[in-house]
C-alpha positions in Angstrom: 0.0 0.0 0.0 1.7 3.2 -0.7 2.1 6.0 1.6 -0.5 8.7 2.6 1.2 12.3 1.8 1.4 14.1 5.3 -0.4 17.3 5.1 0.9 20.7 7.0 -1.2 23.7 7.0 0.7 27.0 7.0 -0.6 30.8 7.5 0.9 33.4 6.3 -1.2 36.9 6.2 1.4 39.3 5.3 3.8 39.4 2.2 6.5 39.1 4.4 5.3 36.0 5.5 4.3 34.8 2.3 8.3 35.2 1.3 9.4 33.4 4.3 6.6 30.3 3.7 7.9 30.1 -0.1 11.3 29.7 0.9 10.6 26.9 3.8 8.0 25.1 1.7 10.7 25.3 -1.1 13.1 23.5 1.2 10.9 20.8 2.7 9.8 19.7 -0.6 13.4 19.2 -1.6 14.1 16.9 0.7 10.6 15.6 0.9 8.1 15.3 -2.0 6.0 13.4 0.2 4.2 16.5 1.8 1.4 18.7 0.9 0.7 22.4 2.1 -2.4 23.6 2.8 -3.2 27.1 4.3 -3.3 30.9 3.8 -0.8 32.6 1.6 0.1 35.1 -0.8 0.9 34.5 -4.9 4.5 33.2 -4.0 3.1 30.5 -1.9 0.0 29.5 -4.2 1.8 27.5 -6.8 3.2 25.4 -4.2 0.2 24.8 -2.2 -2.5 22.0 -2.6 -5.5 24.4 -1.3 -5.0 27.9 -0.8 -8.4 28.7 1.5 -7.9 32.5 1.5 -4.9 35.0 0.3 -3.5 37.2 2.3 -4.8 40.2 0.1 -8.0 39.1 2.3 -6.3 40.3 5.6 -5.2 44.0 5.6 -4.8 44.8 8.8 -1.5 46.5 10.5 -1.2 47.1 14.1 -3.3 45.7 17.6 -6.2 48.6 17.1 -7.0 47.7 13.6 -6.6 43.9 13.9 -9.4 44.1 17.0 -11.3 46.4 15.0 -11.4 44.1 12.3 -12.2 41.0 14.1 -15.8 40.7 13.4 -14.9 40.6 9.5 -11.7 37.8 10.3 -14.2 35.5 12.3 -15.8 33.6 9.1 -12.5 33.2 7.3 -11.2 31.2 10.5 -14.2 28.8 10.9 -13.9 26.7 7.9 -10.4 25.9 10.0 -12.3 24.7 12.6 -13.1 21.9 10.4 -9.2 21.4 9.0 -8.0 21.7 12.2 -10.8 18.9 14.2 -10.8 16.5 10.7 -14.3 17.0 11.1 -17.3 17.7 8.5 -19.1 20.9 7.9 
């Protein structure tokens, strides 16, 4: 029987982080083919990801008084995670 692919999810939500999760998926995939990435990212991260649930254009927010300002509008792009996270069905 051949071997499941083991799945890592990985958020980014800010170009830096989009640069950073290129660069470390780039690696791991190197070494290991055997892995897919699932997650939020940017356009540097997309080619390499199996599912891409949001990009980070979708979160725009800089500093603690926006981010709790904004939370209302975050709160359903996190709860399909829910799911992800739990392996359970919507």
């Amino acid at each position: 029987m051949p071997e499941r692919k083991k799945k890592i999810f990985i958020c980014a939500t800010e170009q830096s982080g989009d640069n950073i999760g290129y660069n470390l998926i780039n690696e791991i995939l190197k070494s290991n083919n055997n892995i897919s990435f699932d997650g939020v990212g940017g356009s540097k991260m997309l080619p390499l990801m199996s599912n891409q649930f949001y990009n980070l254009k979708n979160f725009n927010s800089m500093g603690i008084i926006e981010i709790i300002f904004s939370l209302k509008k975050y709160n359903p792009q996190y709860s399909p995670f829910r799911y992800v996270a739990t392996g359970l069905k919507s």
